[in-house]
C-alpha positions as a Markdown table, in Angstrom:
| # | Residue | x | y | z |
|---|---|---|---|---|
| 1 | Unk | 0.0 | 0.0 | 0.0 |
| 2 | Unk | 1.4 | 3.6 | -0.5 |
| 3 | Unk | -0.7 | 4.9 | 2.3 |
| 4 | Unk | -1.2 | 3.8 | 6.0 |
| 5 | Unk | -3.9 | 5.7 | 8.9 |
| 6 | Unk | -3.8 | 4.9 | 12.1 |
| 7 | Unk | -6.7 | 5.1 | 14.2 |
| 8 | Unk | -7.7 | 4.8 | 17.9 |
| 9 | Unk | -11.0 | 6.4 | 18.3 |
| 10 | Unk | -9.9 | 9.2 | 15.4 |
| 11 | Unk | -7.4 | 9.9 | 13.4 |
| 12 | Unk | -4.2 | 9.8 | 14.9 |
| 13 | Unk | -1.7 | 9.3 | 11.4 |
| 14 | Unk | -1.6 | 8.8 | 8.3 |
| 15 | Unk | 1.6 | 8.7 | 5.9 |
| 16 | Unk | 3.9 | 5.9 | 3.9 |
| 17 | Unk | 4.0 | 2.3 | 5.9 |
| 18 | Unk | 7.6 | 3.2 | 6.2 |
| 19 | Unk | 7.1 | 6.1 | 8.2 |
| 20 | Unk | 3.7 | 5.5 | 10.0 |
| 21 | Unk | 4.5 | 1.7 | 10.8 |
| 22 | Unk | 7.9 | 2.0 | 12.8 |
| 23 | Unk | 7.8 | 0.9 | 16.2 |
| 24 | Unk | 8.3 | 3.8 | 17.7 |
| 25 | Unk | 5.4 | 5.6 | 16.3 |
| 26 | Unk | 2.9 | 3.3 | 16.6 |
| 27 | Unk | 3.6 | 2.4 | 20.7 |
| 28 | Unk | 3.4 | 6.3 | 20.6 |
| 29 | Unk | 0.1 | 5.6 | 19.1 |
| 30 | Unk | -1.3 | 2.5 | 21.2 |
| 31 | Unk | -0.3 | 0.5 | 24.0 |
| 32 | Unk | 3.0 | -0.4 | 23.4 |
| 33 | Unk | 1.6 | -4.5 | 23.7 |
| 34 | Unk | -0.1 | -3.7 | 20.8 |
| 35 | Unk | 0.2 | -5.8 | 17.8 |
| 36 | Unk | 0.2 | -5.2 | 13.9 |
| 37 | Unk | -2.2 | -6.5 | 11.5 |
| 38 | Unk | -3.6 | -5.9 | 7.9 |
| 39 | Unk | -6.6 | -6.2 | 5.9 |
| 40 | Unk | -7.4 | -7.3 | 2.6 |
| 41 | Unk | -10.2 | -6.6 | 0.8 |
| 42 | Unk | -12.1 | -9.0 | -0.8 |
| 43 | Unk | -15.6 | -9.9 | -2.2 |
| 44 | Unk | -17.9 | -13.2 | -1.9 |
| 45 | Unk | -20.5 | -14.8 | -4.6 |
C-alpha cells in the first residue's frame, strides 16, 4: 500500500508504511503490547 492511517478512536496518522509503521510511532500511538495486522479486501458470490 502507498498509504497507512492509524486510528484509535480518530485519526491519529496517516503517511507511507515506512514512516507510520515503525515501532516507535505506533507504541506512541497504542499500547505499546499492541500488535500489527492488515486487511485485505475481498468480495464473496
Amino acid at each position: 500500500c502507498d498509504q497507512v492511517l492509524c486510528l484509535n478512536r480518530w485519526l491519529r496518522c496517516s503517511g507511507s508504511p515506512d514512516h507510520t509503521l515503525s515501532p516507535e510511532r505506533l507504541s506512541e500511538i497504542y499500547d505499546p503490547n499492541a500488535q500489527c495486522g492488515s486487511y485485505r479486501q475481498h468480495r464473496h458470490g
